[in-house]
N, C-alpha and C positions, 0 to 999 in steps of 0.2 A: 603935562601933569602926571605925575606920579605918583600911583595907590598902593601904599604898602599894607599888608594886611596886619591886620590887630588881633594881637590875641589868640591867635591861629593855631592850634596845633595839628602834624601831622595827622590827617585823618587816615587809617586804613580801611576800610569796611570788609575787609578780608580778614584782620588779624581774630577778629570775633567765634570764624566760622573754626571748626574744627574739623582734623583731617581723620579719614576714615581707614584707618592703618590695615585692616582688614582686606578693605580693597585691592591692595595691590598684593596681596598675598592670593589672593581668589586669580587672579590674573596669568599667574606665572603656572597655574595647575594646567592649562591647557597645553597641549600636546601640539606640535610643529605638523602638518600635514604636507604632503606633496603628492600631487596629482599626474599623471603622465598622460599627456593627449597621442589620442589616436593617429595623427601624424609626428609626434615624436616617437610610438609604437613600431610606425611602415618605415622610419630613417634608419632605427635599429635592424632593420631587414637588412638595408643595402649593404650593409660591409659585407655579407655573404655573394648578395647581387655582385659585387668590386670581385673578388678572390676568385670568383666562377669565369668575369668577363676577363681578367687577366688570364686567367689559364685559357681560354679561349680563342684570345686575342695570342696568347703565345704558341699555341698549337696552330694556327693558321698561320705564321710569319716561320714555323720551321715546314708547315706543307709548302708556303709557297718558293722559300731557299733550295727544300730539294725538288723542286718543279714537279710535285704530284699533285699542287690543289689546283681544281679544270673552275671555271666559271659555266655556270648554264647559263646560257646565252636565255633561254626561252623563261627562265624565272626573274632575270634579270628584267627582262621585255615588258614581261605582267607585272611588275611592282613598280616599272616606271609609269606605266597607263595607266595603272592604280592612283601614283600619286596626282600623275598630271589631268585626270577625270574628275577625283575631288578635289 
């Protein structure tokens, strides 16, 4: 069985309402904000952290090419009983 409707027209219950053109004018006044968190703050450190450890890292690879960097045996000692204690 098949019910066609009668007499029917499109109903919208929407076309009645009116749009409040104001609104989206009020919307667009607001200003874009952006926040920086305090570990995106300490990342901003590190490139300095990087630039110091390479220089570093390049100052001990030419002590130890011309054989003048000594290793202390006695600090090495302590910070392996350090780690392997905790």
């Amino acid at each position: 069985m098949k019910i066609n409707p009668i007499h029917t027209n499109a109903v919208n219950p929407y076309s009645k309402q009116q749009r409040n053109v104001n609104a989206a004018k009020s919307k667009s006044t607001f200003a874009d904000k952006i926040e920086i968190s305090n570990a995106a703050k300490e990342m901003q450190g590190v490139s300095d952290y990087s630039t110091e450890r390479a220089e570093k890292v390049q100052k001990l690879k030419q002590e130890i090419q011309s054989g003048q960097y000594k290793v202390d045996a006695r600090k090495v000692a302590e910070d392996m009983l350090k780690y392997y204690r905790f």
